[in-house]
Structures are given as C-alpha cells and as structure tokens.
N, C-alpha and C positions, 0 to 999 in steps of 0.2 A: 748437494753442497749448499751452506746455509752463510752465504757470508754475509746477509742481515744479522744473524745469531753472533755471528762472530763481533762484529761494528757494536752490538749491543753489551756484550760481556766486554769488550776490551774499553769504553764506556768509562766503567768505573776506574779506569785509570786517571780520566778528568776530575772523579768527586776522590777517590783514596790520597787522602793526605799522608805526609809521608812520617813513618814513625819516630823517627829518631828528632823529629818537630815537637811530636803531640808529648814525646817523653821529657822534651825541653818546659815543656808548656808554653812554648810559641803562641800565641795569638794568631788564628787564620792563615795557618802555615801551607806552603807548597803541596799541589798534589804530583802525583806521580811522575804524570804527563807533565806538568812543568818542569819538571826537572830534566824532562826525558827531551825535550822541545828545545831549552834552551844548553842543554850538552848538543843536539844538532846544531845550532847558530855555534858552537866553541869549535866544533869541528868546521863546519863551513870557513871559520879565520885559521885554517890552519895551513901553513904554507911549504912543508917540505916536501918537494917535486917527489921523493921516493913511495910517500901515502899515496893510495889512490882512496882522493878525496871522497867521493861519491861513497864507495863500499861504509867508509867510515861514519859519514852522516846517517846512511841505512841504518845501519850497526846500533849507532846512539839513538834511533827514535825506535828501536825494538829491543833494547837489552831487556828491558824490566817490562818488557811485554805477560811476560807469565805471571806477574806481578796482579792484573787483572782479574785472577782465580784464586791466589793464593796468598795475595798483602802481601804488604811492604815488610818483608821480613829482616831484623836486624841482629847486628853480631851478638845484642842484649836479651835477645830471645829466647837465649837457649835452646836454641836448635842447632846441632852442626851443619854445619859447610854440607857434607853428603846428604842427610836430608834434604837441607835448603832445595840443592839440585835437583834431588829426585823426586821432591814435587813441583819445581819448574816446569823439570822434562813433563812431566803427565800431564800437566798442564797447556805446553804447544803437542803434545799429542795429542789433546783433547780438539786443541784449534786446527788439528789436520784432518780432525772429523769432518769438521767444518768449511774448509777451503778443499779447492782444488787443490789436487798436488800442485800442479806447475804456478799456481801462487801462492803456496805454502814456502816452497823448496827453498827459496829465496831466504823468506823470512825464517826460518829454522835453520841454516845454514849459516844465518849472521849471527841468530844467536848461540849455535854451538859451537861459532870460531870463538865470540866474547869469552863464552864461558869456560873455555879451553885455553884461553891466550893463543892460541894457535898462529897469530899472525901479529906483524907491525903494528895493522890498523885496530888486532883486536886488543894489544898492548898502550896503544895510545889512545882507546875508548876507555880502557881501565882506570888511567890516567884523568883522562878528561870527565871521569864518571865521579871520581873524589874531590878535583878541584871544583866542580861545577857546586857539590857541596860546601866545600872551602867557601867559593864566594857567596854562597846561602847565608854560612853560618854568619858572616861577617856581618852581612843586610843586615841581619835578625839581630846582631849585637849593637848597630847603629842605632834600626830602629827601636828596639825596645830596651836598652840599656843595658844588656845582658853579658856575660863572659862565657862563649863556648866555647872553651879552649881542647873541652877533649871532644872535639871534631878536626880540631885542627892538629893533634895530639895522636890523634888514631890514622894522621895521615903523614906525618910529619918522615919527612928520607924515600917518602914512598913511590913517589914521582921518578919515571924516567925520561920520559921524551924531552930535548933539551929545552921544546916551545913553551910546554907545560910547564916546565922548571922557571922558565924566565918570568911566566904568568903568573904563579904562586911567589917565588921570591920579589915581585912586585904588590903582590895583597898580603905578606909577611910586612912587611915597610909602609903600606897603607894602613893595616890594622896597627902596628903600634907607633906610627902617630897618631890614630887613632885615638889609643889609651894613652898617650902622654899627655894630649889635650885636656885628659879629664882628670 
C-alpha cells in the first residue's frame, strides 16, 4: 500500500480550481479543497441532535475526493450524471489500490452514502455542498462586481434540511440588499 502515492494524487485537490469559477472568469477562484474544507466548518455548526455530526463532517471533506483524478466535473460539461459516477467510482477504486482496506473502507463508504443519498447526513452534505457554493457565489459577486445568479438559480427550492434552509433564506436577504445598494 502506497499512502504517500495517495497524499500526492489527492494534492491536486489544493492546486484544482473549481470550474464553474474559471467558467465565470473569477479572478483566483476556489480550489477544490477549499470548498471541501469549508462545507466541513458548515457541518461542524450544525445542530440537529438527530445528525451524527462527526460522520457528516467526514462525509464533507471526502465527497469530491475522486475529484483529485478526474476534475472538477460540472453539469456544463456534458457529461451525464452516470458517467460522472462511473469515473468517480474508478477513481476511489484506484485509491484502494493504494490504502489499506481498513483505511479505505471508511472513506469509500462516506462517499458512496453521498453519492447515493442514502442517509440524513448524506442528504444534508447535499445540502450543505450547494449552499456552501451559494455563499462562494455571493463573495465573488461582492468582490468583483459580478451577477451569479445562475448559481443561485441552479439551486434555488433545492434545499431541504430546515438549518440549511434558514442559512440560505439569510444570504437570499443579504445578497439583495446587496444589489439594492447598487
């Protein structure tokens, strides 16, 4: 097992910026891991006794881990949905090359609840995976004077968990006082 090999390829999730950025033409936009780092801090504030918080924060610093081999792949790509997956999947299968099972299992585990919805916590990383975007997009609209509305458009009803709900209808009322200002 090679889990320098591993540490090295998952890496590039530090330098891969994320695409639906560079297609904005963002200036210096989010990489992967950023995004993946701070959806863990959304889950760390999340408070309904029924999550078990822990699994979820996991969950959020591995979803987009296969991301590391195969980019930041978006709905604008033209790739479906089932592809997308099935080079994901070959992807952490590649990384079980690499790891031991018993520290693989773990980490493929969170991300085939994610990718499945299979559970609460992998319904409310879903959740926490578009707002976390949401509040990207807003940054990026302060900072550089821009209108991303179809990020905010592409998510808009999408939300279920009710915290998530309260978080977004809070940066709905943020962003347009926002644009009323201007």
């Amino acid at each position: 097992m090679n889990t320098l090999r591993f540490l090295d390829l998952i890496e590039s999730l530090k330098t891969t910026k994320r695409t639906g950025w560079i297609n904005n033409e963002i200036e210096n936009p989010e990489s992967i891991a950023d995004h993946m780092h701070r959806m863990g801090i959304i889950a760390m504030l999340i408070k309904d006794p029924t999550i078990n918080k822990q699994r979820l924060i996991n969950m959020a610093i591995v979803h987009d881990l296969a991301e590391a081999t195969v980019g930041d792949i978006t709905p604008h790509d033209g790739v479906s949905k089932e592809d997308k997956h099935d080079r994901e999947r070959k992807a952490m299968e590649h990384f079980n090359t690499l790891l031991p099972t018993s520290e693989m299992k773990e980490i493929k585990e969170l991300w085939e609840e994610y990718e499945h919805c299979s559970t609460k916590e992998a319904l409310l990383c879903k959740d926490i995976d578009k707002f976390e975007m949401i509040v990207q997009a807003h940054e990026y609209e302060k900072r550089y004077g821009k209108n991303l509305n179809s990020f905010f458009d592409s998510t808009r009803g999408k939300f279920q968990h009710p915290e998530i709900k309260e978080m977004v209808n809070q940066l709905y009322q943020k962003r347009a006082e926002f644009f009323n200002k201007q």
